[in-house]
C-alpha positions as CSV (number, residue, x, y, z in Angstrom):
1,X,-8.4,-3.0,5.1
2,X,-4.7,-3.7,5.6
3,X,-2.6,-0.6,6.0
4,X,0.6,-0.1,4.2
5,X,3.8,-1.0,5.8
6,X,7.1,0.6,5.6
7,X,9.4,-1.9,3.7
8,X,12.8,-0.1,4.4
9,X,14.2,3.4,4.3
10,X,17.4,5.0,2.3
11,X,19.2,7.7,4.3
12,X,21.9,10.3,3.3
13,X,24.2,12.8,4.6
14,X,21.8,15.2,3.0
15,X,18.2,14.7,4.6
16,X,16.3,16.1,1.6
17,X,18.0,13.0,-0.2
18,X,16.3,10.2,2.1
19,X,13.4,7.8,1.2
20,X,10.9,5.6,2.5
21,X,9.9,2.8,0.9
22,X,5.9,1.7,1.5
23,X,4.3,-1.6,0.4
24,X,0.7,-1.0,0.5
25,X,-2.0,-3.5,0.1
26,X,-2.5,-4.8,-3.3
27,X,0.0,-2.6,-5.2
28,X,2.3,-4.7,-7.5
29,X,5.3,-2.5,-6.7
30,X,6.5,-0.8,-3.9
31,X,6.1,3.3,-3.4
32,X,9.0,5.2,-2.8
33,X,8.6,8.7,-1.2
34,X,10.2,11.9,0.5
35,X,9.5,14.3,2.7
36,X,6.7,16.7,1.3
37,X,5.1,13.6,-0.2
38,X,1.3,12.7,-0.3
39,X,0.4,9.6,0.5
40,X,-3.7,8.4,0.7
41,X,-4.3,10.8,4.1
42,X,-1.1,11.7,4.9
43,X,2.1,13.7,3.9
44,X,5.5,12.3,4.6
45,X,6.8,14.8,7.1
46,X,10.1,13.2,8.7
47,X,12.2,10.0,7.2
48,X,15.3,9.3,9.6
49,X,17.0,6.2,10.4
50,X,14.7,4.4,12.7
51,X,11.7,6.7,12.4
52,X,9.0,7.8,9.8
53,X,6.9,10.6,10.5
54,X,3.4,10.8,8.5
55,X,1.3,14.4,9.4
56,X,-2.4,13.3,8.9
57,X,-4.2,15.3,6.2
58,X,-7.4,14.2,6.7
59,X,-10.0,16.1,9.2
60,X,-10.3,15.1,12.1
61,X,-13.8,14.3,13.4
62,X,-15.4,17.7,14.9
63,X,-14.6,17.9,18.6
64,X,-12.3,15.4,19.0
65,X,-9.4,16.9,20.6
66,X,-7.6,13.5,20.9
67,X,-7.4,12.9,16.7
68,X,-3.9,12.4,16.1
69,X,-2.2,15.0,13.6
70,X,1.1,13.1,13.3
71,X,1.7,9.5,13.0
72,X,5.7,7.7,14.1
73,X,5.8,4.9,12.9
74,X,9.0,2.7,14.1
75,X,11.3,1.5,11.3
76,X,13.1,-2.0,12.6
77,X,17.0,-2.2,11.4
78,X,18.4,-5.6,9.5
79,X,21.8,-6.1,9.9
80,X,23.7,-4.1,6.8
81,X,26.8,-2.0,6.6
82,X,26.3,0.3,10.1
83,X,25.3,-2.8,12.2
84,X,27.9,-5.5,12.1
């Protein structure tokens, strides 16, 4: 299964404002989501700039120490307004 990719985000002066936009496999539009939001096994924990944070909700396999809890995931800038 393909995971679901972070199209873009929207950021504001006032963090509770931003937004991530997800494509995820086989939806015909694309999910848009702040902090606090649930998303399959994860909540949206973080949205800045160049960075999404995702804490996992899912459990973690008994005695695996090494299970990630949080997931960054790397948001790649296009040229726009701030990078001319």
């Amino acid at each position: 299964m393909r995971e679901a990719l972070i199209a873009g985000v929207v950021t504001s002066k006032v963090p509770s404002m931003n937004v991530v936009i997800i494509s995820a496999p086989g939806a015909k539009a694309p999910y848009f989501a702040h902090v606090g939001d649930e998303l399959y096994d994860a909540v949206v924990k973080s949205i800045k700039l160049d960075t999404v944070t995702f804490a996992l909700t899912a459990s973690a396999s008994p005695g695996d120490p090494k299970s990630p809890r949080e997931i960054v995931r790397k948001v790649r800038p296009t040229l726009g307004e701030n990078n001319k």
